[in-house]
N, C-alpha and C positions, 0 to 999 in steps of 0.2 A: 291529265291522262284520260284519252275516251274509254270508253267502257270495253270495245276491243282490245286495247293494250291489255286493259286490267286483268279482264279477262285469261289473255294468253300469260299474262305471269303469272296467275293464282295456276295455273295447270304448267308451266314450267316447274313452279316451286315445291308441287305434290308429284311429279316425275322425279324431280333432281334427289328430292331428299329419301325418297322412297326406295330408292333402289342404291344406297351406296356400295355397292358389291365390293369394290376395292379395300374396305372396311374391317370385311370379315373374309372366312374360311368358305369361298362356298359348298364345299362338301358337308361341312358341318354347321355351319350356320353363328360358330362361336369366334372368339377375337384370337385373331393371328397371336405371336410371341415375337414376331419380328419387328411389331409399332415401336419407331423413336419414341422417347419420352418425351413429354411436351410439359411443363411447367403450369400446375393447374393456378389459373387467377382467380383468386377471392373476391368479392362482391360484396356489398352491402344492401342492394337498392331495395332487397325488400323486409329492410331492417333488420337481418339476420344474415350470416356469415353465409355463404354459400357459393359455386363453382358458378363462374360466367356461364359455362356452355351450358348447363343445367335451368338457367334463370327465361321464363319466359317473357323476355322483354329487349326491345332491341337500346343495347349499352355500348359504349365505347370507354375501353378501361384506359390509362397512361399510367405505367409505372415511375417511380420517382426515378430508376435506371433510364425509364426513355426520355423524360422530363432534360433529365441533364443531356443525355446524348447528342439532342434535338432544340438544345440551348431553347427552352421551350418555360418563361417564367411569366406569363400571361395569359390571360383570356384572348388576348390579341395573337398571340402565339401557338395558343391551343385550336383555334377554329380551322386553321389552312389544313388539319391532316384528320378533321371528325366529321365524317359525313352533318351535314345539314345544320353542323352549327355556325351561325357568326354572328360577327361583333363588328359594329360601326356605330355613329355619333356624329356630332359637328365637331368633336373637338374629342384631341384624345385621350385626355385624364378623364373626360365622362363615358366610358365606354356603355353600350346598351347592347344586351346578350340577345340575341334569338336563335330558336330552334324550332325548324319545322315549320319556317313563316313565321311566330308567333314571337313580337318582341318587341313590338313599336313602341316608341318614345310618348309614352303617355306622362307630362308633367305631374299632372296633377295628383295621378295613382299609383295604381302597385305595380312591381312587373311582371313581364309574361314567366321570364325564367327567374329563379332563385338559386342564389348561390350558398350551401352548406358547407359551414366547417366545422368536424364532429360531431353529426348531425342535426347544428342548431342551424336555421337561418342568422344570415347575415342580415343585420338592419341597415334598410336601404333611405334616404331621403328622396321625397316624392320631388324635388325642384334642384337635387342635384343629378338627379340625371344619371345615377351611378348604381344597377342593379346590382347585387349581389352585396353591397357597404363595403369592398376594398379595392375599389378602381380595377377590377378587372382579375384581380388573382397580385398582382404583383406584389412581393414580399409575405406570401401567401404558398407559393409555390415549393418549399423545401422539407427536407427530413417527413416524405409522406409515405404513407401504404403505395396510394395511387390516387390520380382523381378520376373520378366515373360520370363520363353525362348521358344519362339520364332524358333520352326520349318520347315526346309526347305529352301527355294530359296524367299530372300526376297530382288525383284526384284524392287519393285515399290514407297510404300511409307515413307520409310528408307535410311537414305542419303548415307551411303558407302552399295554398289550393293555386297552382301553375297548371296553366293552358300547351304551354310549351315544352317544358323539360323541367328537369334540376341539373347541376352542377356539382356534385358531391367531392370534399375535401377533406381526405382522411389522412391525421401527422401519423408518424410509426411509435407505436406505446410500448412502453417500459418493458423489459424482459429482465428473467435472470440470469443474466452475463455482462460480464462488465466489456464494455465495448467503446469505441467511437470514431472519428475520424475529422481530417481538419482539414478545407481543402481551398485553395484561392484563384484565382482566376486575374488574369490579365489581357488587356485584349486592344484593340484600335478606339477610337474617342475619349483615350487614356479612361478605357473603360478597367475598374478596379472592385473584385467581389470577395467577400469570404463567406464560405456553409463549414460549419463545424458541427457537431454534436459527440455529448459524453451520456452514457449508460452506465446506470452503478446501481448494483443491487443492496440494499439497503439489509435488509434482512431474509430469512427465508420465504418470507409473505410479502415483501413489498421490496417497490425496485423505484427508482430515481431518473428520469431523460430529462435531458435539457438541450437544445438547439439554438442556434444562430442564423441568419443572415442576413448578409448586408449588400450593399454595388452603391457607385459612387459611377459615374460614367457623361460624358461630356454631350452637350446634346447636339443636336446634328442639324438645325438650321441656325444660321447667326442674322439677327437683328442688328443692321446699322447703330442702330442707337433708339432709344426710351426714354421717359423725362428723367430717371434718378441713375440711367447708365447712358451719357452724350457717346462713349467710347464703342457703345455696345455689349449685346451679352446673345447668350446661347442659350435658344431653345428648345423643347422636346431632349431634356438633357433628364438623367436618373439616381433618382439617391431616396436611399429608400436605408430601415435599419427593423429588421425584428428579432424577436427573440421568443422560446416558447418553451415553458416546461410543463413536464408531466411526474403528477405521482400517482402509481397503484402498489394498491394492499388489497390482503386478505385478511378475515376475519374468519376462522372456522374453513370447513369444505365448503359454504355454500355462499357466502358472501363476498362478492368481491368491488372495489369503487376504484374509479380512476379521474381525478381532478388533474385539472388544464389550464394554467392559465398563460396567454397568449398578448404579445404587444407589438404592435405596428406604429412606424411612422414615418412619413415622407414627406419631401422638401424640396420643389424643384423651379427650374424657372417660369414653367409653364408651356405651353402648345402652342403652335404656331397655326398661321391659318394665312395660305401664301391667294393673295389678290390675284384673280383672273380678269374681270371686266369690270365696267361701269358701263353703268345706261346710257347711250347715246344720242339720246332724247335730250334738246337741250333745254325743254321747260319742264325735265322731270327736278322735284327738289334738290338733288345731289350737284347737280350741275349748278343749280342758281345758288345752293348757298356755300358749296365748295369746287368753283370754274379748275382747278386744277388738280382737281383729284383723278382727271381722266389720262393727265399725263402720265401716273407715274402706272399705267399699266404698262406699257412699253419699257418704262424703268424697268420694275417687278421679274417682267420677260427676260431679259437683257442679265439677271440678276442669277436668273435658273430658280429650280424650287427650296434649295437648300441654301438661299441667302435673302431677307426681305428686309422690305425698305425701311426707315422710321417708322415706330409708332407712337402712339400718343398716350400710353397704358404701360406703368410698371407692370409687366407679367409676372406670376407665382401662383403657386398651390401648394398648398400645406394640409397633409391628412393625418391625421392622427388616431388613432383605437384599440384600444383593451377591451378583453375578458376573460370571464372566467364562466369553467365549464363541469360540472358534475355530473356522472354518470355510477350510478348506485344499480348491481346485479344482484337477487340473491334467488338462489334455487332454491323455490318450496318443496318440490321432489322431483321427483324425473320426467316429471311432465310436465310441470307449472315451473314457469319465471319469470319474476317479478324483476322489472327494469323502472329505473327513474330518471330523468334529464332535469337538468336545472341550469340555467345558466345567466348570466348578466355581461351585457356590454356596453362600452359608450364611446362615440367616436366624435371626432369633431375635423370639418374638411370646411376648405377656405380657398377662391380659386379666382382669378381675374381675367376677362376674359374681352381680349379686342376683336369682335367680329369682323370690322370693315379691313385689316391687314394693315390700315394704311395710318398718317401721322394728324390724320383729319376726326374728329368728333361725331362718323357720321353713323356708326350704328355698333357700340360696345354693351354688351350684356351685361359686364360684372367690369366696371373702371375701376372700380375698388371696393373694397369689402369690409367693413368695421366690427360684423358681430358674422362669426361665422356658423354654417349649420350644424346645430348641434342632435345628435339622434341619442339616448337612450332605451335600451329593450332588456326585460326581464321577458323569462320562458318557463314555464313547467310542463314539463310532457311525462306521463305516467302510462307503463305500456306491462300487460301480458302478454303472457309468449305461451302456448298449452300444445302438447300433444294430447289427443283422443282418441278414443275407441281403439284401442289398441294400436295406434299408428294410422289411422287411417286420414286422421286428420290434423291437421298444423294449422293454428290458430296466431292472431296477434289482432289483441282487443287495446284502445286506451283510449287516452283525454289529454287533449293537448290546450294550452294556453299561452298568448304571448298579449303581451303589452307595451307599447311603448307610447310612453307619457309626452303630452306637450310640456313645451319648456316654458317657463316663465316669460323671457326677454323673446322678439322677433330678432328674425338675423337681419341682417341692413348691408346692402351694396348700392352704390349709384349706377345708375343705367344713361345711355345718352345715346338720342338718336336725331339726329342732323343737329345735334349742339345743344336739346333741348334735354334737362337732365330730371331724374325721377330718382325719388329715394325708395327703396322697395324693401320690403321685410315679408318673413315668411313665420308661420308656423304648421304645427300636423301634429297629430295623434292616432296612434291606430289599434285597436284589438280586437284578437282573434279566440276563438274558443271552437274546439271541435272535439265530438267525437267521433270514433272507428271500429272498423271492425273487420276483417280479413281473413279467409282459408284457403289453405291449400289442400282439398278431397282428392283420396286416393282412390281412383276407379279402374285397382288393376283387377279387382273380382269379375268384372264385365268385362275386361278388353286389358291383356298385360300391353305398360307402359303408359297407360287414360290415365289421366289426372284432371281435376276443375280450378280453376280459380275464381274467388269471391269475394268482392267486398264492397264497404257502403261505407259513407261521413257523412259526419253534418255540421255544418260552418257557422257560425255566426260570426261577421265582422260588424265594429263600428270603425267608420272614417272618418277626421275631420283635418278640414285646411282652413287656415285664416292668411289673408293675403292684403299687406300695407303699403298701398301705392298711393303719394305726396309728389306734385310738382316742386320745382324749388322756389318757386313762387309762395307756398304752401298751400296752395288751392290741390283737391280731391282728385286722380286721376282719372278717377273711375264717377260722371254722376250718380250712379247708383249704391255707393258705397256708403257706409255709416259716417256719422258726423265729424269722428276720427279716420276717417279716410279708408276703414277694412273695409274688405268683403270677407266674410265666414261662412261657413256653409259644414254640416255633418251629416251623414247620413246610413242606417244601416243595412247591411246586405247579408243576405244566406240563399244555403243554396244544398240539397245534396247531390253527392259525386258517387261514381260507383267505379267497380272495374269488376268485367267477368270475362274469362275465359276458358279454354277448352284447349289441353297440352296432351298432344304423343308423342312418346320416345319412341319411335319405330325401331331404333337400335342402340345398343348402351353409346352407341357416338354420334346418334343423329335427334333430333328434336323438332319436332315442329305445333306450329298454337296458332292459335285464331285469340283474338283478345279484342273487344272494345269499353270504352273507357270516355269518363265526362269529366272535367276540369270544369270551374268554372275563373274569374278572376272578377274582383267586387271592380264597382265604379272608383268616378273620381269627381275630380272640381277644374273647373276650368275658370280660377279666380283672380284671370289676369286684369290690371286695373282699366285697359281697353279692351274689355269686351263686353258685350250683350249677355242681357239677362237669362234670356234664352238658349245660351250657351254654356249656362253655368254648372249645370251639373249634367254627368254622362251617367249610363248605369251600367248591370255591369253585363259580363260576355261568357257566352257558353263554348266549349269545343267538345264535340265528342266524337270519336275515331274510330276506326278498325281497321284491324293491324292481323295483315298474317305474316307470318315467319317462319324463317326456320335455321338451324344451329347444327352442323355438322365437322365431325372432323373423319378424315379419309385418308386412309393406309396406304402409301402409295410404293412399297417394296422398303427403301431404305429410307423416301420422303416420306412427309405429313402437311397436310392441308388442313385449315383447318377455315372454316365460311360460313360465314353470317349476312342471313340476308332477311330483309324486312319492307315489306310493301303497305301501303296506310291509305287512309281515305279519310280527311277531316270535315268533318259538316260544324263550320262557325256560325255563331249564331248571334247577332246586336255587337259584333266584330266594331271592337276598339277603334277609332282611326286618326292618326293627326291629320287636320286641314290646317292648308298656311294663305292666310289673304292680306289685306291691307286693313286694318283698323277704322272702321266708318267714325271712332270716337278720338285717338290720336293721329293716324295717317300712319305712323309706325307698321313693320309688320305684324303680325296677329297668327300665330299659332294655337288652333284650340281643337280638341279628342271629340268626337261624333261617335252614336252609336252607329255606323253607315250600315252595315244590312247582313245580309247573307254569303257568307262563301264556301267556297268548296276545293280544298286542298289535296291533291294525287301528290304521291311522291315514292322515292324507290331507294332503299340503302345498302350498300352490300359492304363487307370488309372479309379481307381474306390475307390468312398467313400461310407462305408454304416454305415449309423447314427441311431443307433438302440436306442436312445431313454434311460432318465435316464443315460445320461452322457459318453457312450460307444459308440466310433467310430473305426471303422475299414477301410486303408487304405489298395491299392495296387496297385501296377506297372508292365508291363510286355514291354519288346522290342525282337524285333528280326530283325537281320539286314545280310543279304546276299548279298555280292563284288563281283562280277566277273567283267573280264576285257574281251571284246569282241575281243578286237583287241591291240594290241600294235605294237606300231612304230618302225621303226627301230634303232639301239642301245640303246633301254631300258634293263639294266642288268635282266637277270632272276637268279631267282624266284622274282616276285614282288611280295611282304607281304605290307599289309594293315594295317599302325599302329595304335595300338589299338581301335580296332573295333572288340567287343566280340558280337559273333551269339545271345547271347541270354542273357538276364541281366533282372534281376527283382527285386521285391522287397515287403513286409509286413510290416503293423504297427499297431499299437493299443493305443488306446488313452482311460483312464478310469478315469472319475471323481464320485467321494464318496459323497454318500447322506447325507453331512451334513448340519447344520443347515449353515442359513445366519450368524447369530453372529459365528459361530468357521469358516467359509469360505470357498473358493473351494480347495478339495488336489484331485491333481491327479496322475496319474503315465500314463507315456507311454514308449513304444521301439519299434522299427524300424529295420528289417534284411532285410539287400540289398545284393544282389550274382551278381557277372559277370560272365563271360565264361573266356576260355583263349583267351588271345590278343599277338600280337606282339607288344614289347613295342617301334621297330626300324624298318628301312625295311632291316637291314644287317641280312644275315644268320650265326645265331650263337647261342651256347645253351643258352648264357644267357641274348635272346634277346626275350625270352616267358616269358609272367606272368602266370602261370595255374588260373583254377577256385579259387575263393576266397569268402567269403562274411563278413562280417561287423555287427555289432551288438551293437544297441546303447541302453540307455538305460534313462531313466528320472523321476522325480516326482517334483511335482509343488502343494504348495498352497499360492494360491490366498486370499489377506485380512486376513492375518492370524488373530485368533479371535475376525474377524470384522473391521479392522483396517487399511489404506489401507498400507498395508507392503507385498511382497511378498518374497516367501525361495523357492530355486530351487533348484535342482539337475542333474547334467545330465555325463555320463559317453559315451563317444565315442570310440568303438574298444574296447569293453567290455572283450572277449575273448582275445586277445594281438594277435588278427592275424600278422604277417609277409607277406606284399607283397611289391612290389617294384610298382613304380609311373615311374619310366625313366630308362634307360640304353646307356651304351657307349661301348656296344659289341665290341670293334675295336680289336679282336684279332688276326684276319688275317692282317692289316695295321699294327698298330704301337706296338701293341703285347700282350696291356692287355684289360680287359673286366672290368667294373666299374656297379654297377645296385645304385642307388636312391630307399632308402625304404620309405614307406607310416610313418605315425605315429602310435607309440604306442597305448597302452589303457591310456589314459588321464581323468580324471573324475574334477570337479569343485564343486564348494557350489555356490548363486549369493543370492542376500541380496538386496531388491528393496524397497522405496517407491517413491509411488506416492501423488499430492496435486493439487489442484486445480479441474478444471473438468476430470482431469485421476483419481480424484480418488474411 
C-alpha cells in the first residue's frame, strides 16, 4: 500500500467513525430506545473477560453456533471467512497457520502463529510441520465458547511471543444447571459424526461437563493400489475420536478452580499428493534412473485429481494427545486477583508421506516411520489482575514458564530419493520463561472516552535440535556431522516486546485506537544432513506494527450494523525465510530458513454484520495484504515469493430465519461466498507452484425446536459448486524431477439430527 492509499484511509477512518449520527439522537446527543438488541460477544484476548466491540484490537470471534452452521471443524475450514488468515503446507495433515503474512514453514523452529486451548499453548514439533500440536483444529473444534484469532504481533500477554497472531480456543465450562445435548450427523463419503455433551451440577459450588466428538468419513481420492493394499484404498479420508471433561468448584466467596482434562486421537490413511509433471530433460536423474515415470503423467491426467496412480508407500497418520489443565482464581479483594495456569501435555503423531505421487522411489519424505515424534510440555503461568487508583487503572502483571523436555530415543523414518535411502531421526527441546506487565489508564479526566494502553515482556528462550541422518550404507550423510552421524546445535534467544496504545470512545458505539506493538520469534537450526555449515543456524525475527482502527456499531431505524475495521503497517526485521535449492552434498532437494532481510507489510481488514431485523442478517469480510521486501541479504535465492499470501480475499453471507410460529419453531437458511486472490502455494519457481483466484460456496438450512420440541434438523453443504483448488504443492521439478499439488476438498453436504434436555433445551 503507497503512502497515498495509507494516507487516504487513516482520514476515511477518523471521518467514518466520527461522525456515526445514525447512532444517536441528534437533538440530544444520547442513544435512541429504538436499537435492535444485538448479542454482546465475549472476548478473552486480553486475558480478561470483556465485549469485543470494547477491545482495542482487531479480532475475529466464531461462535460454536457458527462453527456448526458453517460445518466449519478446522483450521482449514476457519481461514476462507477471517480476514488475512490462512492455512497451507505440502501436505494436508501438516497444516501451517499464517496471519498477516507471517507463517512460513520454518522446520527447524517455532511458529509464527500459535494455537491456544484454554489459554495454554499447544505443543508443536519443529519437523512435523504442524503449528498449533493438533493438525489444524480438527477434533478440537466442539462444545466451545468460541474460537477468537487473534491479529498481529502478540508480544506481551500470551506465553509463546507470535509475530503473527494467536488462535485462541475456548470449550464451554461448567454451570449450574443440568443440561446437555446429543446430536449426529450423516452426510455423503459415508461421512458419520457424533457431538454430545452432559452438564451436572454436582453441588452448590461445583458443577461437572463432559463432551464428545467424533467423525469417521471416507476420503475422497482413491489410490489404485499400495504395497500392503494391491486392491487400493482411500485417501484424505477422517476419523478422528475426542473427548473432554471439565470440573469447577468453589471454595469460600473468593476462590474458585476449574481443571480440564482433554483427549485427542486420529487415524487416517493419509494425504494425497496428485503428480502434475516430470522434468523433460532427459539427462535430468529422474529420467535415467526411472525412463517411465514420465508416462504416467498422462495416466494421472486421464485419472482427474480425485483418483491417483500406484504408489510405492503405505500411507497413514496417526496423532494422538492428552492433557491436563488447571486454572486456580482467587480474589484477594476487589481489586486484586490472583490467577494460576498449570498444565501438562503429551502427544505423539506419526505420518508417511510419498512426495513423488507415483509407484517409483524417486522422492518420499517419510516411506515409513518406526519411532514416532514424541513432544511433551509442562506450563506455569502466574498472573495478577489489580484495579488502581480508584478505577483509573486495570493492571495484569505475571510469569510465565513453559518446557518441553527432549526425549530420550530419536524418532526414525526412512527417506528415499531417486532410490537412495537415509534413515533420519530427530530430536528438540525448548523453554521459555517470561515476564509482563500490562495497563489499561483511564484518561477520561483530560478528554471523556481517552483511554492508554501499556505493556512490556521479557523472554528468555532456549532451543535445541539434534538431527540423525545414516545412509543405509551406514556411511554419515552429512560430512560434517559427529561420529555418530548427528548434527546438534542449541542456542539461546531474548528479546523484549511491548504494546502501547492510544483508545477513544467517541460514542458508547463507536471506538477508535491507534496501537503499535513488537513480537519477536527466537531462531532455529537448519540441521538437515545435506546441508552447509553455514546454513545451520538462523536467528531470530522481529515485527513491529501499527495498527489504526476502529469499532462501531449504527442504528439504523429497525436495523443494526455493526463494523470493524483495521489498517496495519508491518516493519519485519531479519524475516524468517525458506529457500529450496539442490543439495551441493546429496543432489536431493535442500530446503533450509535464511534470515533474508527487511520488509514491509500494508494491509486492510474490515468485517461488518447488519441485522436487519425479522430474522435477516447480512455478513462481510474484506482483507488486503501487500509484501514487499526492502532489502535482502546476501545469498537469499531470488525471486522470493511469499507463500500464500493473496493481495486481496473477501467474503459474503446471509443468514434468514422464517416467521414462524413458536409451536412449528425456527427454520432458517444461510450461505457464505468467500474468494481469494492468486497465492504462491511454495517459494520455488514453478508452474505449478500458483493457486489462481478461487472462491468457495457454502450453503445451510436450520430448524430449531422442530414443532416445538426441543429437536433440531440441519443441513449444510460445503463447496457447493465442486470447485477444484489446491491447499499445498511440491513443485520440485527442477531438483528431483516431479511436481505433486494437494487439492482442497470436494462439494461434501451432511444431514445433523439434534436434541437437546435439560436447561438447553
Amino acid at each position: 500500500m503507497n503512502s497515498a492509499v495509507w494516507r487516504s484511509s487513516m482520514l476515511a477512518l477518523g471521518i467514518g467513525l466520527a461522525y456515526p449520527g445514525t447512532a444517536f439522537s441528534q437533538e440530544t446527543g444520547s442513544k435512541t430506545d429504538a436499537r435492535p438488541a444485538v448479542d454482546e460477544v465475549i472476548v478473552t484476548a486480553r486475558r480478561r473477560e470483556e465485549q469485543l466491540q470494547d477491545v482495542p484490537l482487531a479480532i475475529t470471534v466464531r461462535s460454536q453456533e457458527e462453527l456448526t452452521r458453517e460445518n466449519i471443524q478446522s483450521i482449514g475450514d476457519l481461514q476462507h471467512s477471517v480476514p488475512s488468515l490462512t492455512m497451507y503446507g505440502p501436505f494436508r495433515n501438516t497444516p501451517i497457520v499464517s496471519i498477516r503474512g507471517q507463517g512460513g514453514f520454518t522446520p527447524g523452529g517455532i511458529p509464527s502463529v500459535v494455537m491456544y486451548l484454554n489459554e495454554i499453548p499447544l505443543a508443536t514439533s519443529a519437523q512435523a510441520g504442524s503449528p498449533g500440536g493438533a493438525l489444524g483444529g480438527n477434533g478440537l473444534f466442539y462444545d466451545l465458547e468460541n474460537v477468537q484469532v487473534l491479529k498481529g504481533p502478540q508480544g506481551t500477554l500470551f506465553g509463546r511471543n507470535t509475530t503473527g497472531g494467536a488462535i485462541l480456543v475456548q470449550s464451554r465450562r461448567p454451570d449450574d444447571e443440568f443440561a446437555g445435548y446429543l446430536t449426529t450427523t450423516v452426510g455423503d463419503f459415508d461421512d458419520r459424526e457424533i457431538d454430545a455433551a452432559l452438564n451436572v451440577p454436582l453441588s452448590a459450588t461445583s458443577a461437572f461437563r463432559l463432551a464428545i466428538n467424533g467423525q469417521e468419513r471416507d476420503g475422497f481420492t482413491d489410490v489404485k493400489a499400495t504395497p500392503s493394499r494391491p486392491n487400493g484404498i482411500d485417501l484424505d479420508d477422517e476419523e478422528h475420536f475426542s473427548v473432554r471433561g471439565s470440573l469447577q468448584f468453589k471454595i469460600g466467596p473468593a476462590f474458585e478452580n476449574l481443571l480440564i482434562a482433554d483427549y485427542m486421537r486420529s487415524e487416517t490413511n493419509g494425504t494425497s499428493a496428485i503428480l502434475k509433471a516430470v522434468n523433460a530433460n532427459p539427462l535430468h536423474p529422474v529420467n535415467r534412473f526411472f525412463p517411465d515415470a514420465a508416462q504416467l503423467v498422462a495416466v494421472q491426467d486421464s485419472l482427474g485429481i480425485r483418483d491417483q496412480v500406484p504408489l510405492d508407500v503405505d500411507m497413514s497418520s496417526k496423532f494422538k494427545r492428552w492433557s491436563l489443565t488447571d486454572t486456580a482464581t482467587y480474589e484477594v479483594s476487589d481489586t486484586l486477583t490472583v490467577r494460576n495456569i498449570a498444565s501438562y501435555s503429551y502427544a505423539r503423531y506419526a505420518q508417511t508421506i510419498d512426495g513423488d505421487g507415483t509407484v517409483f522411489p524417486i522422492f518420499e519424505p517419510i516411506a515409513d516411520q518406526e519411532e514416532p515424534y514424541v513432544t511433551r510440555q509442562y506450563t506455569e503461568e502466574l498472573q495478577l489482575q489489580g484495579n488502581s487508583f480508584d478505577g483509573v487503572l486495570d493492571w495484569t502483571a505475571g510469569f510465565f514458564y513453559l518446557n518441553q523436555p527432549e526425549e530420550d530415543d530419536f524418532t526414525l523414518h526412512t527417506n528415499r530419493v531417486f532410490g537412495a535411502v537415509r534413515y533420519i531421526g530427530f530430536k528438540q527441546f525448548e523453554r521459555s520463561t517470561a515476564v509482563f506487565l500490562q495497563g489499561d489508564l483511564d484518561l477520561s479526566s483530560w478528554a471523556e472516552g481517552l483511554s492508554a494502553t501499556a505493556g512490556v515482556r521479557y523472554t528468555w528462550e532456549r532451543i535445541g535440535r539434534s538431527n540423525r541422518d545414516v545412509r543405509a550404507t551406514g556411511v554419515c550423510t552429512s560430512p560434517y556431522s559427529s561420529a555418530d552421524c548427528v548434527l546438534s546445535d542449541a542456542e539461546s534467544f531474548d528479546a523484549p516486546t511491548w504494546t502501547i496504545g492510544l483508545n477513544y470512545e467517541l460514542t458508547p458505539d463507536s471506538l477508535v485506537y491507534i496501537a503499535s506493538r513488537r513480537g519477536f520469534r527466537s531462531g532455529g537450526f537448519n540441521l538437515v544432513g545435506d546441508g552447509l555449515p553455514q546454513d545451520q543456524v538462523y536467528d531470530q525475527e522481529y515485527v513491529t506494527d501499527i495498527e489504526i482502527g476502529g469499532k462501531a456499531r449504527w442504528n439504523l431505524g429497525d436495523a443494526m450494523l455493526t463494523t470493524n475495521l483495521a489498517l496495519y503497517r508491518q516493519y519485519y526485521r531479519d524475516a524468517q525465510l525458506s529457500q529450496s535449492s539442490v543439495s551441493a552434498i546429496s543432489g536431493g532437494p535442500l530446503s533450509v530458513t535464511k534470515n533474508a532481510g527487511r520488509a514491509v507489510i500494508d494491509g486492510v481488514e474490515f468485517e461488518g454484520t447488519l441485522s436487519l431485523g425479522e430474522g435477516f442478517e447480512l455478513t462481510s469480510h474484506f482483507a488486503y495484504i501487500d509484501y514487499d521486501f526492502e532489502h535482502l541479504n546476501p545469498g537469499v535465492v531470488l525471486p522470493v515469493h511469499i507463500t500464500n499470501i493473496p493481495h486481496y480475499k473477501y467474503g459474503i453471507g446471509a443468514n434468514y430465519e422464517l416467521p414462524l410460529t413458536r409451536e412449528l419453531g425456527q427454520l432458517s437458511f444461510s450461505m457464505n461466498w468467500n474468494w481469494q486472490d492468486d497465492v504462491y502455494l511454495t517459494t520455488i519457481v514453478d508452474p505449478y507452484a500458483i493457486q489462481e483466484d478461487y472462491g468457495l460456496l457454502s450453503l445451510g438450512a436450520s430448524w430449531r425446536n422442530l414443532a416445538g420440541r426441543p429437536i433440531d434438523l440441519s443441513f449444510f453443504m460445503n463447496n457447493a459448486t465442486d470447485e477444484e483448488y489446491a491447499i499445498g504443492a511440491l513443485p520440485l521439478t527442477a531438483s528431483v524431477g516431479v511436481a505433486t499439488v494437494a487439492y482442497g476438498a470436494p462439494r461434501m453436504w451432511g444431514v445433523r439430527l439434534g436434541y437437546r434436555f435439560g436447561a438447553d433445551r
